[in-house]
C-alpha positions in Angstrom: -203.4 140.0 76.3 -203.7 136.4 75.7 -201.9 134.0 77.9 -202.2 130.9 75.9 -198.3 129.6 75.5 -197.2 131.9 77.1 -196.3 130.4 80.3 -195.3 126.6 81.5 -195.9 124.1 84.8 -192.5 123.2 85.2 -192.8 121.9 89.0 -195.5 120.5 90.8 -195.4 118.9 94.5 -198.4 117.4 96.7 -197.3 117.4 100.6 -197.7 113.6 101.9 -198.8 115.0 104.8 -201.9 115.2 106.5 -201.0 115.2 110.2 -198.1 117.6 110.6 -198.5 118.3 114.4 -194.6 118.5 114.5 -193.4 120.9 111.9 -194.0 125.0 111.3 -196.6 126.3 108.8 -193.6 127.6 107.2 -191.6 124.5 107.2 -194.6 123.1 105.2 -194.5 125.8 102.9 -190.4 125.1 102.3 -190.6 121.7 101.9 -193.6 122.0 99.2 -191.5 124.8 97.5 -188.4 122.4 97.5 -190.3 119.5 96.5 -191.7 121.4 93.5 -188.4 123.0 92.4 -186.5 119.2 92.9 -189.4 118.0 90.3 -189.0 120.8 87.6 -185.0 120.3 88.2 -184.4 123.6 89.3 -183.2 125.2 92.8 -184.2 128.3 95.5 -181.7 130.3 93.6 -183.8 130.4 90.2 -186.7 132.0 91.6 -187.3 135.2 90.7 -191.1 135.4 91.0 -192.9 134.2 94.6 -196.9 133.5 94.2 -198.5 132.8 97.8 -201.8 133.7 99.5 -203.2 134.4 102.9 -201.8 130.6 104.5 -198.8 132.0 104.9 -196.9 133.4 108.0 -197.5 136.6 108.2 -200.2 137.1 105.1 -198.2 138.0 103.1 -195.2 136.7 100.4 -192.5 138.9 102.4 -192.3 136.7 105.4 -191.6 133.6 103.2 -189.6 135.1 100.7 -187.4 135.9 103.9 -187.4 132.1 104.9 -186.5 130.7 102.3 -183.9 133.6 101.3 -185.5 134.6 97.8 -183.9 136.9 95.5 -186.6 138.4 93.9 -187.9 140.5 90.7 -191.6 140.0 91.5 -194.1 138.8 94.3 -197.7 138.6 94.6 -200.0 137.9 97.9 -203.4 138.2 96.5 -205.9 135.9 98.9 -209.0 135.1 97.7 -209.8 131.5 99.6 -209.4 128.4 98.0 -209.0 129.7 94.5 -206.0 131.3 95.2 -203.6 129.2 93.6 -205.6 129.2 90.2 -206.0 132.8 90.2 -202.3 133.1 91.1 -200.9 130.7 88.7 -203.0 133.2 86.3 -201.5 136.1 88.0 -197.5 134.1 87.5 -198.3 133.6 84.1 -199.1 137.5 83.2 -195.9 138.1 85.5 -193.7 135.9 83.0 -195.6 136.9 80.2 -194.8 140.7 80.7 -190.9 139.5 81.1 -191.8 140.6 85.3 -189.7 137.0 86.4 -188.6 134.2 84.6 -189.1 131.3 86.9 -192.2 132.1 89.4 -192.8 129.7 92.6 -196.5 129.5 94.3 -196.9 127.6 97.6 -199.6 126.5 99.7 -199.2 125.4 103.4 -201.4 125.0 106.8 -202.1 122.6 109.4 -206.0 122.6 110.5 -205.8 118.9 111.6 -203.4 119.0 113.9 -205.0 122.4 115.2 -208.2 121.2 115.6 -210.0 123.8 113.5 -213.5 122.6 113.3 -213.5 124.9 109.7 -217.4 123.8 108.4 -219.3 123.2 111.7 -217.9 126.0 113.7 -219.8 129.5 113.5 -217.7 131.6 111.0 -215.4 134.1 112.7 -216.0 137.3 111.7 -213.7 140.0 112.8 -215.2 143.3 114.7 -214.2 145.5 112.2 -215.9 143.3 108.8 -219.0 145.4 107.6 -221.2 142.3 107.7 -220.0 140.9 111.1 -223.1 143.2 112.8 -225.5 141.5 110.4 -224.2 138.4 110.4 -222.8 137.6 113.8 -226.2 137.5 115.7 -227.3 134.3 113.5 -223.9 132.5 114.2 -223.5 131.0 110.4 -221.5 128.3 109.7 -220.1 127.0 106.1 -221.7 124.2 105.7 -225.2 126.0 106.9 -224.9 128.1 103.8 -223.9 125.4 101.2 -227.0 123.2 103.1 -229.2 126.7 101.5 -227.9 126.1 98.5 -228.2 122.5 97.9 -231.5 123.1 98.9 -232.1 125.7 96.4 -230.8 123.4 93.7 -233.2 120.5 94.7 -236.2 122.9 94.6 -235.6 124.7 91.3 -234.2 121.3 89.5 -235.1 118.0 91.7 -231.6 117.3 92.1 -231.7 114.9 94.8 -229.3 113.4 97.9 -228.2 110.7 96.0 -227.6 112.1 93.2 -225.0 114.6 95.3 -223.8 111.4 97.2 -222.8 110.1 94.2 -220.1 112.6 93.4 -218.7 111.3 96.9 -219.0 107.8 95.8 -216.8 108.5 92.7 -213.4 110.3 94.4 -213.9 107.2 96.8 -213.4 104.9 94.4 -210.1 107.3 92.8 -209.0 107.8 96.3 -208.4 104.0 97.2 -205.7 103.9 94.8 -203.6 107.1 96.7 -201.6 106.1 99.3 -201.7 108.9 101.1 -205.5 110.0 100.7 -207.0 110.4 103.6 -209.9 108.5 103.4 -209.2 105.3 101.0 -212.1 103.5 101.6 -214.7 103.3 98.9 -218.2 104.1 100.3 -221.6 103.7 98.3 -224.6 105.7 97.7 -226.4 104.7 100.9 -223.0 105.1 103.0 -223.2 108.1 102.0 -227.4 109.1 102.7 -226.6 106.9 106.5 -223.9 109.2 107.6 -225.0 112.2 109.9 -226.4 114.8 109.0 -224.6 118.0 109.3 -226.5 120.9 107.8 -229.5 119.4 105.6 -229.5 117.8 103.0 -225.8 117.9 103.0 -224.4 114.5 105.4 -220.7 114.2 106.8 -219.6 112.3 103.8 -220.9 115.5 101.6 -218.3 117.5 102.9 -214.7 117.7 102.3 -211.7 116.1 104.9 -209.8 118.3 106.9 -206.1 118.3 106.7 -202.6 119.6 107.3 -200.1 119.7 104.0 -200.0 121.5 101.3 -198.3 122.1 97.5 -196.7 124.3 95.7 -195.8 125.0 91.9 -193.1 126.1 89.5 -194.0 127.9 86.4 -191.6 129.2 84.0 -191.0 131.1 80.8 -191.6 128.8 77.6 -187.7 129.0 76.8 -186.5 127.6 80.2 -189.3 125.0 80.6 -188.1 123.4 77.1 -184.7 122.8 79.0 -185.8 121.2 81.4 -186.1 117.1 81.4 -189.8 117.3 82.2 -192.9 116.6 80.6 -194.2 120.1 79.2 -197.6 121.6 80.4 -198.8 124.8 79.2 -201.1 127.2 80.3 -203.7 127.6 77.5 -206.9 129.2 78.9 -207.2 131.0 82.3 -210.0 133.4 83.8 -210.7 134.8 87.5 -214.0 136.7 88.7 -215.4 137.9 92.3 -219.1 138.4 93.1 -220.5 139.4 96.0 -224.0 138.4 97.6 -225.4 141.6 96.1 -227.3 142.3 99.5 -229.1 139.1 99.0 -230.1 139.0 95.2 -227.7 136.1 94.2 -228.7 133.1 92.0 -227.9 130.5 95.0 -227.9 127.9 91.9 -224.7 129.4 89.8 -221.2 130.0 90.5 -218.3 131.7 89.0 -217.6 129.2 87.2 -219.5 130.5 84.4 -217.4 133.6 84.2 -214.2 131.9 84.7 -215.2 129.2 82.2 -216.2 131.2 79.2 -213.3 133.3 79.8 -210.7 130.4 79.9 -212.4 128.4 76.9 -212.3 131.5 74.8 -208.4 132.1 75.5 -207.6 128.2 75.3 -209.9 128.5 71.6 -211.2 124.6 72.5 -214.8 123.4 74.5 -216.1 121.0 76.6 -216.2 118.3 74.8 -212.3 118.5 74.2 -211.5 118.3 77.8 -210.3 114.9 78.9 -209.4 115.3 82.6 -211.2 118.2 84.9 -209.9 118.6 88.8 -213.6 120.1 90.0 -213.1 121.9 93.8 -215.0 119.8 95.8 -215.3 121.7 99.3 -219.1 119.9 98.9 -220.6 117.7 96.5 -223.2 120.6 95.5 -220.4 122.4 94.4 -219.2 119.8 92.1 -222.5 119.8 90.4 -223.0 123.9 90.3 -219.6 124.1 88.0 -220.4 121.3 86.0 -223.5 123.1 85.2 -221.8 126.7 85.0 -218.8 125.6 82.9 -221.2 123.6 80.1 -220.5 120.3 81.1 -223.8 119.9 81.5 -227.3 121.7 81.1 -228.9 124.1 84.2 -229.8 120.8 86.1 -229.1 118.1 84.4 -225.6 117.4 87.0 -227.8 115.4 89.3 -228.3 112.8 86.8 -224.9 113.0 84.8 -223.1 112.1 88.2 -225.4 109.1 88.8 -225.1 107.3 85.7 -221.4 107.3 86.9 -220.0 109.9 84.6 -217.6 111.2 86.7 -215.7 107.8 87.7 -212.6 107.2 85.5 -212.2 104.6 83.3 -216.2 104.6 83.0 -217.5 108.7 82.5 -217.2 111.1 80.1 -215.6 113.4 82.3 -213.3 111.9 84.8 -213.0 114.1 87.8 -210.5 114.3 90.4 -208.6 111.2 90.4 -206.4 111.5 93.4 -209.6 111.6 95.4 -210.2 115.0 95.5 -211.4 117.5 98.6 -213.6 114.9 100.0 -211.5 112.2 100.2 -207.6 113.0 99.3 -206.5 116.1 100.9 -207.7 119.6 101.4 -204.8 121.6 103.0 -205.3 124.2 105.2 -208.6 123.9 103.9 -208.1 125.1 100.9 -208.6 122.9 97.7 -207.2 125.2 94.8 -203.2 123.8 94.8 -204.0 120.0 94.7 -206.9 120.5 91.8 -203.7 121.9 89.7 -201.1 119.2 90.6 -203.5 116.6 89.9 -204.6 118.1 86.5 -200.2 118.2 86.0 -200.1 114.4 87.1 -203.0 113.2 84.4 -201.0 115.4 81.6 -198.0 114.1 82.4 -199.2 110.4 82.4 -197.8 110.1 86.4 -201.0 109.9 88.0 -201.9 106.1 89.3 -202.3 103.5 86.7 -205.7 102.1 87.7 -207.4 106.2 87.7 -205.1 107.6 84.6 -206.8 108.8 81.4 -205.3 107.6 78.4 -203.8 110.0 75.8 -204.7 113.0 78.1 -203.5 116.3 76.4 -206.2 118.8 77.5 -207.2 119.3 81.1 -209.1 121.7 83.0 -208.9 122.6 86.4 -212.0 124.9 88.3 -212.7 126.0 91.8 -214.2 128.8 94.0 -213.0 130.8 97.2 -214.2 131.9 100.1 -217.7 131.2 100.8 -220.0 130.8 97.5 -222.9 133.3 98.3 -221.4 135.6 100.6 -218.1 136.7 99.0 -217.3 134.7 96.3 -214.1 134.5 93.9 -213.6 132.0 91.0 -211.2 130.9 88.4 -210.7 128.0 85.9 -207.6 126.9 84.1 -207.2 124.8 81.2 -203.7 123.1 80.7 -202.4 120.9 77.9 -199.8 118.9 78.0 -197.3 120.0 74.7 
């Protein structure tokens, strides 16, 4: 069943918050799902449909539905990492398409900052009872040691080089100085980003993403209730999820899901690459930035280095501007997961409400891409392509 129309973005809410030493994961969580409902115009007591993923207390949607006294038709906890929030806006749409709920709420929430969760450096905690951990646990990885692999792989099999990855950094710094509350507003160059330290090579501190408290959430709605509504209309055109595993070690460390995910929501949406005029990229590091554009068409099997060099990501300037609130690496990346802001900023640039100096004009088609989990080990994907109607 297609999806395309059949489901809108009625809601969408970015926590200002990056330091929330003070307040409750699920506090965070209620005041993104308030902030969301407050922007589609609509209240706790229109939600029939609650959309969370593993962030929340508990692990589950029951523990929140609780707190925040939802009356409920439908719910849905699937956790697959970062992507979750794609995967379940895809999931909210099928609820509302199959006449499941009418008015579906997803929420994000955590607080790694304040917590002091060292999430890329820190050897990955693998629980006793994982099937890998006796495999893995002796060699102690850590995320950014297996995204270092990769980006090596892709310099060997293409000649993709550091710079060329730093400048993927240098382009959400220069979107990020215009949000007030991105983390990191300053704009750094190329060589600011080669001279910081090096963290797992080739990958440097400024390849790699913030960390920070926060979160987001989103309302989506049947078609009839969102044209009620005094809000600019976004639609969910094109959609598509995948999982991989690493196969026992045969993996293509140069591809991602993305080119599942992006053939499948391309062929729903019925438009291409070249139509897209906004794309929110999941930047956990700048490799990954360059894998999808690759995977999703954007460019050819290697050819990423270069297009992010000659500046093609920056807006105002590229082809493709990326990311405009600053992205993973600079803005915000709540609870460490990247999935919920890559939607609301794809909502802002259709609905013209992004900041002046980084918004694309006439932008009616944008796409919105990310993994989850750990890209080589278990890996899940989805894209989403929105349009504003």
């Amino acid at each position: 069943m297609s999806l395309k129309g059949k489901a809108y973005i009625a809601g969408a809410y970015e926590h200002p918050t990056r330091f929330a030493p003070d307040k409750s994961v699920a506090q965070l969580h209620a005041e993104c799902a308030l902030g969301a409902l407050r922007d589609a115009g609509l209240g706790l007591r229109d939600v029939d449909g609650y959309f969370c993923a593993g962030d929340v207390p508990g692990g589950g949607p029951l523990s929140m539905a609780e707190y925040l006294n939802l009356d409920l038709k439908w719910m849905d906890g699937s956790e697959l990492g970062g992507c979750s929030y794609m995967v379940l806006l895809r999931h909210a749409a099928m609820a509302i398409a199959q006449g499941k709920c009418s008015v579906a709420l997803i929420t994000l929430a955590g607080k790694p900052r304040s917590m002091g969760v060292a999430t890329g450096t820190a050897p990955r905690a693998l629980g006793p009872e994982r099937p890998e951990t006796p495999w893995d646990l002796p060699y102690r990885p850590t995320i950014t040691g297996v995204y270092g692999m990769l980006a090596h792989r892709h310099m060997h099999e293409y000649g993709t080089t550091s710079a060329q990855m730093a400048a993927v950094k240098v382009a959400a710094s220069l979107h990020a100085q215009h949000n007030e509350h991105a983390l990191l507003r300053k704009p750094v160059t190329v060589d600011d980003v080669l001279a910081s330290p090096m963290i797992a090579s080739p990958l440097h501190r400024l390849d790699c993403c913030v960390i920070t408290d926060g979160g987001g959430a989103l309302v989506v709605t049947r078609p009839e209730i969102a044209r009620t509504l005094d809000r600019p209309r976004v639609r969910i055109i094109g959609t598509g999820e995948t999982i991989n595993t690493s196969r026992g070690g045969y993996l293509d460390a140069t591809g991602s899901g993305a080119a599942v995910t992006g053939k499948m929501a391309f062929e729903e949406a019925g438009v291409g690459v070249g139509d897209i005029k906004y794309a929110s990229i999941y930047d956990n590091f700048t490799i990954m930035v360059l894998m999808q554009l690759e995977d999703l068409g954007f460019c050819g099997k290697g050819e990423a280095g270069p297009f992010v060099a000659e500046g093609n990501l920056i807006a105002g300037q590229g082809r493709l501007p990326f990311n405009t609130d600053g992205g993973g690496l600079c803005n915000n990346h709540p609870a460490n997961r990247g999935g919920m802001t890559k939607l609301v900023e794809a909502v802002r640039q259709l609905r013209g409400e992004a900041h002046p100096a980084v918004q694309v004009p006439g932008c009616d088609l944008a796409l919105a891409t990310g993994p989850g989990l750990v890209q080589g080990v278990s890996h899940a994907h989805s894209t989403i392509i929105l349009e504003r109607e």
